[in-house]
C-alpha positions in Angstrom: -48.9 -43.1 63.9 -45.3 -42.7 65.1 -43.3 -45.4 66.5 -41.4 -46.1 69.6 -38.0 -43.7 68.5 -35.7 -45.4 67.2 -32.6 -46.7 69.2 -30.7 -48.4 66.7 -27.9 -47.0 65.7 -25.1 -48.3 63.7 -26.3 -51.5 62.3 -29.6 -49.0 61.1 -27.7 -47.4 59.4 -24.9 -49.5 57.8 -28.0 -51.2 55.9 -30.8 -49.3 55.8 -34.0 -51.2 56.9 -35.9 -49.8 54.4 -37.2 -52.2 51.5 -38.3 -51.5 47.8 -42.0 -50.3 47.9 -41.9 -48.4 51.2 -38.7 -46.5 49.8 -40.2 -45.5 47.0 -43.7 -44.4 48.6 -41.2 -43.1 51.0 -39.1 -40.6 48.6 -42.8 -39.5 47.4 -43.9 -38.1 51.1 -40.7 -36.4 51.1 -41.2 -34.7 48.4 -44.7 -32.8 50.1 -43.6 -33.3 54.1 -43.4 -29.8 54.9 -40.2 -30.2 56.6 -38.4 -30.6 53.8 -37.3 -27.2 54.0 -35.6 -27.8 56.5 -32.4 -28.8 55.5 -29.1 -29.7 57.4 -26.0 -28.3 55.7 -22.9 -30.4 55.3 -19.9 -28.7 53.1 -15.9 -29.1 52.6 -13.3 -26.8 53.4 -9.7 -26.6 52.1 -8.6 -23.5 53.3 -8.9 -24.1 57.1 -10.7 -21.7 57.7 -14.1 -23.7 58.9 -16.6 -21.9 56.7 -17.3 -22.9 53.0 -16.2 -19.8 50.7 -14.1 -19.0 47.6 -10.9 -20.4 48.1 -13.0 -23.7 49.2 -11.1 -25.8 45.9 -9.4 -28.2 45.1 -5.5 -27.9 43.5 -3.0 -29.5 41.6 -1.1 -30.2 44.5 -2.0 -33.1 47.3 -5.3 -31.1 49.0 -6.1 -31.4 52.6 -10.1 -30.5 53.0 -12.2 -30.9 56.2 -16.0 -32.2 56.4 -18.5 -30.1 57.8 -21.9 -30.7 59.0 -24.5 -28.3 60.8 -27.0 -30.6 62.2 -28.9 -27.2 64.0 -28.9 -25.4 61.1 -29.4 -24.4 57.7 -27.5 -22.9 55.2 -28.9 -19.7 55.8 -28.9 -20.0 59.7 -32.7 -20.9 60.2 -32.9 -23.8 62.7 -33.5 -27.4 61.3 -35.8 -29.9 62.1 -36.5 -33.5 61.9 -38.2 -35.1 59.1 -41.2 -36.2 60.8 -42.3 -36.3 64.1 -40.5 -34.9 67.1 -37.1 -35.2 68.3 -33.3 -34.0 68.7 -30.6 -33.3 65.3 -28.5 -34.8 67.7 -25.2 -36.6 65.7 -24.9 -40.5 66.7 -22.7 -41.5 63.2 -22.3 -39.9 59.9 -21.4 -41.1 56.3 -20.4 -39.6 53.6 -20.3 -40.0 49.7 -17.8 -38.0 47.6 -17.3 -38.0 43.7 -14.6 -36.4 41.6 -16.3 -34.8 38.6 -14.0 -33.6 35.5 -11.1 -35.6 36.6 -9.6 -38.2 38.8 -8.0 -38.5 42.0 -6.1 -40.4 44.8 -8.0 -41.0 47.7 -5.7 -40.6 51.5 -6.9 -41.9 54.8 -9.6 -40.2 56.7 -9.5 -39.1 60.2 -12.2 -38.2 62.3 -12.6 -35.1 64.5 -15.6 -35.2 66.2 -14.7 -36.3 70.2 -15.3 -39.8 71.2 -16.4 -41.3 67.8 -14.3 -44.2 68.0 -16.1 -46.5 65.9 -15.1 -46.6 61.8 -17.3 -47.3 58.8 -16.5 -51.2 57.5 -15.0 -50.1 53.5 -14.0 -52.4 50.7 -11.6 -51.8 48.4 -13.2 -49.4 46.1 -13.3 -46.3 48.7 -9.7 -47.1 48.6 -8.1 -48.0 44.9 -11.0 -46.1 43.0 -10.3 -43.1 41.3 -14.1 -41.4 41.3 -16.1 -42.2 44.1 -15.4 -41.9 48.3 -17.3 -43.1 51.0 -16.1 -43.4 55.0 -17.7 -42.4 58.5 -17.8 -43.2 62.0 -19.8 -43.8 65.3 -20.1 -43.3 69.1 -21.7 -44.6 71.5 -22.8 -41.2 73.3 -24.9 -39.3 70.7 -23.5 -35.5 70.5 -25.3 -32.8 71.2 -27.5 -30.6 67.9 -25.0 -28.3 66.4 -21.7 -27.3 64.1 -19.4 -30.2 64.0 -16.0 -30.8 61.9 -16.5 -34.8 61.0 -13.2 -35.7 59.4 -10.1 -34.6 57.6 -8.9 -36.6 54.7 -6.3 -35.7 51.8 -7.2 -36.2 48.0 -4.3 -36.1 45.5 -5.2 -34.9 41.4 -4.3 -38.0 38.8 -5.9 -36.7 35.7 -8.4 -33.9 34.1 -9.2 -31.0 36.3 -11.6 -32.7 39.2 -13.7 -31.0 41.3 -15.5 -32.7 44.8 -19.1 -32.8 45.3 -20.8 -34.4 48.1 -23.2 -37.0 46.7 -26.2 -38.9 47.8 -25.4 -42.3 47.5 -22.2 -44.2 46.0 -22.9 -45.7 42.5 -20.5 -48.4 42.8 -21.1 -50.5 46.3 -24.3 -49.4 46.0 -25.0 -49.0 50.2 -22.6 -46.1 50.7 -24.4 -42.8 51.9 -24.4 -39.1 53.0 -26.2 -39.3 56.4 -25.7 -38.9 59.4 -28.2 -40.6 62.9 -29.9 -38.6 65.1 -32.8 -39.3 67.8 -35.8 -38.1 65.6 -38.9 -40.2 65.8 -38.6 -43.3 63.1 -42.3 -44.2 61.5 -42.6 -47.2 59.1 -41.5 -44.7 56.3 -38.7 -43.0 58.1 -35.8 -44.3 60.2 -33.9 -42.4 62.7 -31.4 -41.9 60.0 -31.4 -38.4 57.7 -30.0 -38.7 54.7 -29.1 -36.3 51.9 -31.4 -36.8 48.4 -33.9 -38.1 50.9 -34.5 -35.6 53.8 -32.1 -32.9 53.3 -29.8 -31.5 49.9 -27.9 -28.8 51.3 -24.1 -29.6 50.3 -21.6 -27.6 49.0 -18.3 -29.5 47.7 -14.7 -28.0 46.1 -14.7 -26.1 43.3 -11.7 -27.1 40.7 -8.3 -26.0 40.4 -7.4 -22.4 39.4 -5.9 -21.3 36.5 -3.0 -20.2 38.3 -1.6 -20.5 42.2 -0.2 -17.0 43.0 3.1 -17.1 45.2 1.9 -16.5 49.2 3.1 -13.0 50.6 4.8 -12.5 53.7 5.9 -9.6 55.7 8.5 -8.8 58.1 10.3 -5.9 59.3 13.4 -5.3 57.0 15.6 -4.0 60.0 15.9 -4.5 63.6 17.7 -2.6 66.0 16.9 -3.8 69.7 18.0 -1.9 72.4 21.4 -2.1 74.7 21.2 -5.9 76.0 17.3 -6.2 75.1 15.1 -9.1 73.5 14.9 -9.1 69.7 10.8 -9.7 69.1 9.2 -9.6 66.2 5.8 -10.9 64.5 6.5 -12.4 60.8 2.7 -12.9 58.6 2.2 -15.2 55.8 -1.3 -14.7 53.4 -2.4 -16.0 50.2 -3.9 -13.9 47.7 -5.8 -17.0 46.3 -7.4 -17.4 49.8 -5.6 -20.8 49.5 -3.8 -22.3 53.0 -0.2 -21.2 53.7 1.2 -24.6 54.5 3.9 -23.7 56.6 6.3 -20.8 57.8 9.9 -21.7 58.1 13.0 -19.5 59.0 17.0 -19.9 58.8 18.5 -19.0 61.7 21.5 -20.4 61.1 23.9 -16.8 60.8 22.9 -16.2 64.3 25.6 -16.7 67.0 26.5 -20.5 67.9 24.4 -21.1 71.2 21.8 -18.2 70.8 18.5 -18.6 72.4 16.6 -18.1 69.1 12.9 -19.3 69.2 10.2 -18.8 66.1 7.0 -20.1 66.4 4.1 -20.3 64.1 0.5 -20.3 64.5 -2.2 -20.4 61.8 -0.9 -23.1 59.3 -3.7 -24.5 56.8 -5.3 -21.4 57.0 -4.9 -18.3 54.5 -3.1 -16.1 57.0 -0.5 -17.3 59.5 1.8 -16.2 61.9 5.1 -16.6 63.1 6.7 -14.9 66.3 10.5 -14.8 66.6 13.0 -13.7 69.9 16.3 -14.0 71.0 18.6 -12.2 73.5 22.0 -11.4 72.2 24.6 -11.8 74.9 27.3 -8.8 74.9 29.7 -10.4 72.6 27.2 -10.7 70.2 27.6 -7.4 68.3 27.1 -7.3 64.4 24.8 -7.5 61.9 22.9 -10.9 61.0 20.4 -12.1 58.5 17.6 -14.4 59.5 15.2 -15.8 56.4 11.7 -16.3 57.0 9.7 -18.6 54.3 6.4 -18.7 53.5 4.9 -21.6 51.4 1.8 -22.6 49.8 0.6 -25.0 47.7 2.8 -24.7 44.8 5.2 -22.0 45.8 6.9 -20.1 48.3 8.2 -16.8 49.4 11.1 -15.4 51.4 12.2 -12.5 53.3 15.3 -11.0 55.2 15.2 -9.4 58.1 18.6 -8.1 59.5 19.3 -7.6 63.0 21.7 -4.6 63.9 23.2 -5.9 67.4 25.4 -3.3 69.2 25.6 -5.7 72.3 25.2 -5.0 75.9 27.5 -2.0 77.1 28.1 -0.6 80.4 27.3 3.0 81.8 31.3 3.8 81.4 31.8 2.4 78.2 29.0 3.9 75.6 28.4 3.0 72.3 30.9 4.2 69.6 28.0 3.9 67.0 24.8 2.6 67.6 22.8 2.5 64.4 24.2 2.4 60.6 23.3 3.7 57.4 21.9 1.0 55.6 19.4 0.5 52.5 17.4 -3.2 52.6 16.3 -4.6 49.7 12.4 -4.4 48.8 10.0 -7.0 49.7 8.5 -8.8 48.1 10.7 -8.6 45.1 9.7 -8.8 41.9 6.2 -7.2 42.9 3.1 -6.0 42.1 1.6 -3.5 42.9 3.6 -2.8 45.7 6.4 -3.3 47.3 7.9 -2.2 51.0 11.5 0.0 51.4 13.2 -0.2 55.1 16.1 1.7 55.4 18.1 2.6 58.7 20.1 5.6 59.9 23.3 6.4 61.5 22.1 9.9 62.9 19.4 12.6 62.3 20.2 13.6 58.9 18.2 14.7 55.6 17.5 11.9 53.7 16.1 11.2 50.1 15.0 7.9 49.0 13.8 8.3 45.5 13.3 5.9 42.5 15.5 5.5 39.3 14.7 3.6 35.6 17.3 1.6 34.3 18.4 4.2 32.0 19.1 6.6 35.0 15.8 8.8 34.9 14.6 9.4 38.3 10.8 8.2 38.7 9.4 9.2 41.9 10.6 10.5 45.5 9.5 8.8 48.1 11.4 10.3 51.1 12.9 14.0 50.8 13.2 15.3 54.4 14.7 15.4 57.9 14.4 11.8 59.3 15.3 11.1 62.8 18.2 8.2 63.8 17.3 4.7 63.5 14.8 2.3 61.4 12.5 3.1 58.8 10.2 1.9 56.2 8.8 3.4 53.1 6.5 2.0 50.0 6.5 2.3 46.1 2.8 1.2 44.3 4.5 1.7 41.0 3.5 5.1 40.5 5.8 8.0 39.2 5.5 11.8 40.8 2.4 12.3 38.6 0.9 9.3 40.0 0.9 7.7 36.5 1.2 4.1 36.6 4.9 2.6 34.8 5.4 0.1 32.8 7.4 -3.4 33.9 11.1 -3.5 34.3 14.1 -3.2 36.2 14.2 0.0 38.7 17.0 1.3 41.0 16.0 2.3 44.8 18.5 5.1 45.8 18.9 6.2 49.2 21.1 9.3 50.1 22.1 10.6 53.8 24.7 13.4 53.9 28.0 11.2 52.3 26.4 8.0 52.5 24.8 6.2 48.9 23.2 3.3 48.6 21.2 1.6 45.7 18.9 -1.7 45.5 18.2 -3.5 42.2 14.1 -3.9 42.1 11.7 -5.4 39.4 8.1 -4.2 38.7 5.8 -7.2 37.1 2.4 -5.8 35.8 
């Protein structure tokens, strides 16, 4: 017969009042309780991305990973249930155990995210100074409601071997540690309130190890900008990660821009594998020239940049027009060295014909990318490392050439298969 639901909450479940014999008998029912099927799904994610997927690892570099659990739901979406009885997958406090497998690490602090938990799980030293196993959590008074919930963020740090993190049932060493989490399901002499994974639910996923290999992050922004007479220079700068790992942070120089400019760059997205930066500035009418601004893109292990130059003419009046309002100019690809392809921006002076076309380093001309009448102002081309045939060519050092009327202009590049 089912008791009275259970209303105790953290003390249940700091020490389980569950004692030899009815454990074991316990773990047996489990075993045949057709709700064991029904299992909630806890995971960790290091990309930031809030879903458990292929760039879910962890890396040779200090790795910042998010606990998940799905208290509503299964893996596979269908609802979950309580172990026995009635009742709501409600969230009153969680635990959790972790253990590194093929390696070592540093444990950091823990934070939890979930709203008005303000209570923390009592640790000893070993979730601290160990180098294998984990185990933290927190409480609230006000049980939340059934559903999706990001538990805590905590940063792990590789010492030795090649580790990677799996959620675990129950930490070997202090020997009370567990995955679980309360809820308001009925408690029976057998069960308490408490669900716990190993016991009445398995569904985990953990980090995979490091790669091989962290690829640099990518990030694009125009090569040229020419704002109008007076206007706002805006433009969006994106960062991704071919290794679906998180880009860590965008950063830009600024510092060739006019003392006292209004330049503003602001970045959302970070800890995720695609993030954004937005940059503006008004140039005041003495403010005519050309200047660089570097945008940075970093990852775990490396980073990338990129130039973007800004063609100012300056405010002019209706009496006084512009002697020459755009230039002839050739950027240099991005990114660069690449593979498998790269981007060309190039600006004009005037409507002219114009030929952009690609040389070897002995001076034999490859492929022709532009060959026709362009109109004044910016533009952008792209190579995939393919010659007029569209055969593929080998690695090395390449010259981009463009050619407008009188004008020449050639970029160094390097193609890395």
């Amino acid at each position: 017969m089912l008791l009275q639901r259970s209303v105790v909450r953290l003390s249940r479940w700091a020490t389980p009042m569950v004692v030899g014999t009815a454990l074991r008998f316990a773990i047996c029912v489990a075993l045949v309780h057709p709700a064991q099927g029904l299992a909630q799904y806890m995971y960790l994610d290091s990309n930031g991305n809030g879903v458990h997927d292929a760039g879910d690892r962890f890396r040779t570099c200090p790795t910042r990973f998010d606990v998940w659990l799905n208290t509503a739901n299964n893996r596979n979406g269908s609802p979950a249930a309580c172990p026995v009885g009635s009742g709501a997958l409600d969230l009153s406090h969680y635990e959790f155990a972790l253990q590194a497998v093929g390696g070592t690490v540093t444990w950091g602090p823990m934070s939890s995210q979930v709203s008005g938990f303000s209570g923390t799980l009592a640790r000893d030293a070993r979730d601290t100074t160990g180098t294998v196993f984990y185990h933290n959590g927190a409480s609230s008074g006000t049980p939340q409601a059934p559903g999706l919930y990001k538990l805590a963020s905590l940063t792990a740090t590789l010492a030795t071997g090649s580790p990677r993190i799996d959620i675990i049932t129950r930490h070997p060493v202090n020997g009370t540690g567990r995955t679980s989490f309360g809820s308001t399901c009925a408690a029976t002499l057998l069960f308490d309130h408490t669900n716990r994974h190993g016991l009445t639910w398995s569904d985990v996923d953990g980090l995979a190890a490091p790669g091989p290999s962290d690829a640099r992050p990518r990030i694009t922004a125009p090569g040229i900008v020419v704002p109008t007479d007076g206007g706002t220079v805006g433009f969006t700068v994106t960062a991704t990660d071919v290794d679906v790992d998180p880009i860590l942070v965008i950063t830009t120089n600024m510092s060739a821009l006019p003392p006292g400019n209004d330049a503003q760059f602001s970045v959302s997205g970070a800890f995720t594998p695609t993030a954004t930066g937005t940059f503006t500035w008004t140039p005041t009418a003495a403010d005519s020239g050309d200047y660089v601004v570097t945008f940075t893109a970093t990852n775990c292990l490396d980073s990338f940049t990129r130039d973007t130059i800004i063609h100012v003419i300056g405010a002019v009046s209706s009496a006084q027009p512009p002697s020459n309002p755009l230039l002839n100019f050739l950027a240099a690809n991005q990114p660069n060295p690449f593979s498998p392809e790269t981007s060309i921006d190039y600006s004009l002076a005037k409507e002219a014909e114009v030929r952009v076309r690609i040389y070897s380093a002995n001076g034999r001309a490859v492929r022709t990318l532009v060959n026709s009448r362009m109109p004044a102002g910016p533009h952008v081309t792209s190579w995939n490392g393919t010659d007029d045939s569209g055969r593929p060519v080998a690695s090395g050092v390449y010259l981009c050439r463009l050619e407008s009327g009188s004008f020449r202009m050639s970029r160094r590049m390097i193609l890395l298969r």
